[in-house]
N, C-alpha and C positions, 0 to 999 in steps of 0.2 A: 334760301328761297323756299315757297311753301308748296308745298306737294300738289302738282295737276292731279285731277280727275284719271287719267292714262299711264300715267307715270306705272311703269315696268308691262305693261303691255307691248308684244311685239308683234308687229302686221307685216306680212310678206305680201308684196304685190306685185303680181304678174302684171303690169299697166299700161297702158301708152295713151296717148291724146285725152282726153276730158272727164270721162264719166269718174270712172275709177281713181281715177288721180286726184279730181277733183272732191272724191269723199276721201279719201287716205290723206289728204293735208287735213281736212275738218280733224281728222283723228290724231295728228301732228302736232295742231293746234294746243291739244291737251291734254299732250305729253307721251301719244302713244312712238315708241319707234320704226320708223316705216323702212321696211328694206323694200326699196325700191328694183323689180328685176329690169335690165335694159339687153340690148341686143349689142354684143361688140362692137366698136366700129361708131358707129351713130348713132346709136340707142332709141331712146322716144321718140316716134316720127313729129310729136310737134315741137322737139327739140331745133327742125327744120323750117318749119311753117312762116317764120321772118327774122329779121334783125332790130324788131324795134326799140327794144328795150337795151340800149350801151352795145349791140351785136347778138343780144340772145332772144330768144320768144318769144312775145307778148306772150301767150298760151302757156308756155311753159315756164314762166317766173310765174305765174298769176296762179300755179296749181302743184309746184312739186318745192316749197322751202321745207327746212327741218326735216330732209329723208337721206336716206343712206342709197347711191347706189353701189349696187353690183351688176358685172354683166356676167351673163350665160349665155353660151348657142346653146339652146335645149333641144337642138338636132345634135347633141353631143352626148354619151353616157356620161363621162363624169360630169358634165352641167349638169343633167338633171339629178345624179347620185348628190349633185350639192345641194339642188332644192329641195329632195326630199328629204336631207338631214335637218337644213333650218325646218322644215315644216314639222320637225320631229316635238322640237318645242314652241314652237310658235304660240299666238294666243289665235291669230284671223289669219287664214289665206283669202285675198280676192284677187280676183279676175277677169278681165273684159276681152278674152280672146272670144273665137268664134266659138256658139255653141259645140259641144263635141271636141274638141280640141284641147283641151285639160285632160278630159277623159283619155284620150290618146297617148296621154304622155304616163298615163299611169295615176294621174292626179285626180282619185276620185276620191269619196268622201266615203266610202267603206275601207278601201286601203287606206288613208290618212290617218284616217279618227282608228283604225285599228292601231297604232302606234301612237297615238296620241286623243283619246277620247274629249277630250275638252276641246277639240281646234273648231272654230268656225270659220265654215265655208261661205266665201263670198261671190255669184256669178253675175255679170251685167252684161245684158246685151239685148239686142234692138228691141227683140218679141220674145224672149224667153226661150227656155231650155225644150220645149214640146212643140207642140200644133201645127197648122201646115206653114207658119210664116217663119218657123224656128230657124231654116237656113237662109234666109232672103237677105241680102245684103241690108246693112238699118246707119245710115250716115244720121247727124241732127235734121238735117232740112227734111230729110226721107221722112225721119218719124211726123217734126211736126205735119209732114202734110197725111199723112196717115192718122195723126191723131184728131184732123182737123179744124188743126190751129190755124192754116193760111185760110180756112174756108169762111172766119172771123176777126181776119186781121187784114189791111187794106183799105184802099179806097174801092167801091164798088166796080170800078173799072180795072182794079189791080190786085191781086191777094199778095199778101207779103208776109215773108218769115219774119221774125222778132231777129235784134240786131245783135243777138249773143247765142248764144248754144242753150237754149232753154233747157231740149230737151236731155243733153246730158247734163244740168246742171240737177236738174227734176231728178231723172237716175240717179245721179251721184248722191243728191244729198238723201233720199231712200234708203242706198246700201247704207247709207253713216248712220241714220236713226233704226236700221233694224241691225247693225251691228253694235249699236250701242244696247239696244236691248237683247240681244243676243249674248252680252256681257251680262247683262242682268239675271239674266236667265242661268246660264251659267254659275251663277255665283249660288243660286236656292238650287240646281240641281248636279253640278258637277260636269255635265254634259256639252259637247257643241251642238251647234244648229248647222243646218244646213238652207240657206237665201237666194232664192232668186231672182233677180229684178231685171223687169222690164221697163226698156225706156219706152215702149208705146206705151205699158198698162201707167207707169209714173207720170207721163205726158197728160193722160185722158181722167190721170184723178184731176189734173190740174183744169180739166177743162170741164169740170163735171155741174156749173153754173149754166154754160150755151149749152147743154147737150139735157139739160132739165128744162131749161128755159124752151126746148124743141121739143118737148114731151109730147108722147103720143103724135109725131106727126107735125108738130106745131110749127109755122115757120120760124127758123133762125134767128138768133143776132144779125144782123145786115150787119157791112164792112163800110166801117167810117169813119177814116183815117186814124185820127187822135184822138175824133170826137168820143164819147160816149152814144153806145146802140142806143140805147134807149131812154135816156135825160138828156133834159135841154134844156139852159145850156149849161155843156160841160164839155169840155175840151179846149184848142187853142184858139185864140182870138189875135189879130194885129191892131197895136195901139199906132198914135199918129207917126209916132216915130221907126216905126217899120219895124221893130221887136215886137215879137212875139210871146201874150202869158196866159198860161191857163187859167185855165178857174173852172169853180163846180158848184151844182145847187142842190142839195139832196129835198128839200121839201120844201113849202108852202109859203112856209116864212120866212124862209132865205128867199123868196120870191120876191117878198115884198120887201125886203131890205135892197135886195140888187135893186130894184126898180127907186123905191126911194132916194137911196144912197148912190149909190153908182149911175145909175144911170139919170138921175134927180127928174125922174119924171113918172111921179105920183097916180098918173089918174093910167098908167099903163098896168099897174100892180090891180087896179078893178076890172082891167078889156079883159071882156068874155070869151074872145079866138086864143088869152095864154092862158088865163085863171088856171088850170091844171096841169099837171106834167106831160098826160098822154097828148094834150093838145098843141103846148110847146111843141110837143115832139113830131107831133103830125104838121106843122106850123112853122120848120125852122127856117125855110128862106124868108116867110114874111118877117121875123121876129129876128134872124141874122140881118136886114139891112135898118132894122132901126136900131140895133146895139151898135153893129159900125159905123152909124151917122157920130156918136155921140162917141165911141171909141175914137172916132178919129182926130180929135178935139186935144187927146190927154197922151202925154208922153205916157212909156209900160211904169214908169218909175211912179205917176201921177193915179195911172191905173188901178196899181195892187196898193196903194194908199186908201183908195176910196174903197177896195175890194175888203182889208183888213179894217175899216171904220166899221162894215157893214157885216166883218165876220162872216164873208165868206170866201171859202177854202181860193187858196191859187198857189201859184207855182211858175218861178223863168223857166222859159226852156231854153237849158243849160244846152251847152255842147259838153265834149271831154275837158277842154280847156277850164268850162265853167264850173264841170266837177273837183278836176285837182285843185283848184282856188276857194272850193265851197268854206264858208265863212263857219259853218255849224259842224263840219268834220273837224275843221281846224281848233273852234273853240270846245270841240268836247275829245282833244287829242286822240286823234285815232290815225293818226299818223305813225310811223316810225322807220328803220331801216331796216335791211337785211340783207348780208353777205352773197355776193356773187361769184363765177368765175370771172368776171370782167369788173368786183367792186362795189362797193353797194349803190343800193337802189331804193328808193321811196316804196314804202309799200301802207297798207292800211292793217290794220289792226281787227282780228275778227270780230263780226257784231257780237254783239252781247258785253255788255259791263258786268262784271262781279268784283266782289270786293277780299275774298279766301287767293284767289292766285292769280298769277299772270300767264299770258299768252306765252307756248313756245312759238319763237323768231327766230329759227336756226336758219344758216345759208341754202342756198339752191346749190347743188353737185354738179360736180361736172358729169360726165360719163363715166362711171366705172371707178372713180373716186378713194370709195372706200373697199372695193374688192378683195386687194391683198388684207386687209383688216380683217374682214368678216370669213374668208379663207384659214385663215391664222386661229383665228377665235376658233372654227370649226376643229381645228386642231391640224388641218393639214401641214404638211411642211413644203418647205421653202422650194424642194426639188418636186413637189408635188404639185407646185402654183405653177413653177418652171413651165413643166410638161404640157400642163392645160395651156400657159399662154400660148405654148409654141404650137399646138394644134391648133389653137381659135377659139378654144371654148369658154376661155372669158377673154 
């Protein structure tokens, strides 16, 4: 097999739910090995979160394959005597507990890196390590409405979160590109880094088109549904047949082609109330009931025929169903398995093609899995796992 990018790097992570987990697989991905820490007992709380997938997480098969766990009560001395042995050679520690709470345990980046100068230090949490928001509870929804995001998402009469964890996904994948250069860095200086991200600050880079777009004062994006704020039209439409498909017109001459082609009514492509975007846009219920006169005429199937004649952009809207069936995932394989405690499971294949290596696809762990393992490797003995089990502290 040909050598990952990660191959002999090892990441110890203190992790549970989204952020964190969900960058230490990107790091799995490519070969790095993830010691996964858990809590005795039930480990990951979104180990809990459902049974959708054969009895296990949605959340937690989607974010923890190819990792090793171990559990600790690190309310315990020899739990933590155990983390900070692995931390001794580790390559990355991260961690998504509560600001201050590393630090508590002895797990700072003067004592670490004093044993280990190369280790890079990974923090994730809502508002970062300072300021006065540093201890304020930061859940996904909490960020995104602090970043903004529900204040541009919705219908005018309703703000709405985005329908997955944006904002730990924003964090997560952060910590993964500054620990990848963090590696990099490492390698010209010898030295670790110490990182800390914020899921507001990583939220509001994402947002940093409405919040320019509001410069100086300006008003906002308005909230509109599916639509696009400010092109028209661009968003969903219903064809006769009660399906619903997108489409979008970025300029001038997609104007006159929709009008042409799509909508085969020529002398609309000349009317002075659409002739430009901003007026479109100022204009959308006059110019929404003459596309749906002639939408309504055309199955979606009939629709995105005349939409890709005229070359311009669309899209079904899929549900989940429409996803796992998607014809273009299927013909450019990115499918595959991977091992569970309940058997495997379909999963996707990380984006990116390259043609030097392959994805690791190791299994999802149970709880505590590989504990005696990594115990063993440490060098302790058998009477010495003994004693930990029978206190609790793994």
């Amino acid at each position: 097999m040909s050598i990952r990018p990660l191959d002999g790097i090892t990441v110890v992570a203190l992790e549970h739910v989204i952020a964190a987990p969900f960058c230490t697989r990107q790091l799995a991905d490519l070969g790095a090995r993830i010691i996964k820490i858990e809590r005795p007992g039930g480990g990951d709380f979104a180990r809990g979160y459902d049974t959708q997938v054969d009895g296990l997480s949605s959340h937690f098969v989607w974010v923890n394959r190819s990792k090793e766990s171990l559990t600790l009560d690190l309310k315990q001395d020899s739990a933590i005597a155990v983390l900070k042995q692995l931390l001794k050679t580790a390559d990355v520690f991260i961690q998504n507990l509560a600001p201050g709470a590393a630090a508590r345990m002895g797990l700072t980046a003067e004592a670490l890196q004093k044993d280990n100068p190369g280790l890079i230090l990974c923090a994730i949490s809502g508002y970062g390590n300072d300021g006065p928001y540093r201890d304020k509870k930061a859940y996904d929804l909490l960020i995104q409405s602090e970043a903004g995001f529900l204040s541009i998402t919705g219908t005018p009469e309703t703000p709405s979160k985005a329908g997955n964890s944006i904002a730990d996904i924003a964090a997560g994948m952060y910590a993964y590109t500054n620990i990848l250069a963090a590696l990099l860095q490492r390698g010209k200086t010898g030295k670790g880094t110490v990182i800390d991200i914020s899921m507001l600050e990583a939220l509001s880079e994402w947002m940093s088109f409405p919040m320019y777009y509001a410069y100086k004062g300006a008003n906002p994006p308005s909230r509109n549904g599916a639509s696009h704020a400010t092109i028209y039209p661009y968003g969903p439409f219903v064809a006769g047949d009660g399906k619903t498909v997108m489409l979008g017109l970025q300029n001038e001459r997609e104007w006159v082609q929709f009008c042409e082609i799509v909508l085969e009514n020529t002398a609309l492509a000349k009317d002075e109330r659409f002739d430009k975007n901003f007026k479109r846009n100022e204009k959308r219920g006059e110019l929404l009931e003459i596309i749906n006169s002639c939408f309504a005429k055309l199955t979606s199937e009939q629709l995105i025929a005349r939409l890709e004649k005229a070359q311009i952009a669309n899209a079904h809207l899929n549900d989940m169903e429409g996803l796992w069936k998607h014809e273009q995932l299927k013909a450019r394989k990115r499918w595959t398995e991977v091992g569970t405690p309940n058997g495997q499971i379909a999963a996707l294949l990380p984006p990116g093609l390259n043609d030097t290596y392959e994805y690791r696809m190791d299994p999802i762990p149970s709880v505590g899995q590989h504990t005696d393992a990594i115990l063993k490797e440490l060098g302790l003995a058998e009477s010495e796992i003994g004693s930990m089990r029978a206190s609790g502290a793994i």
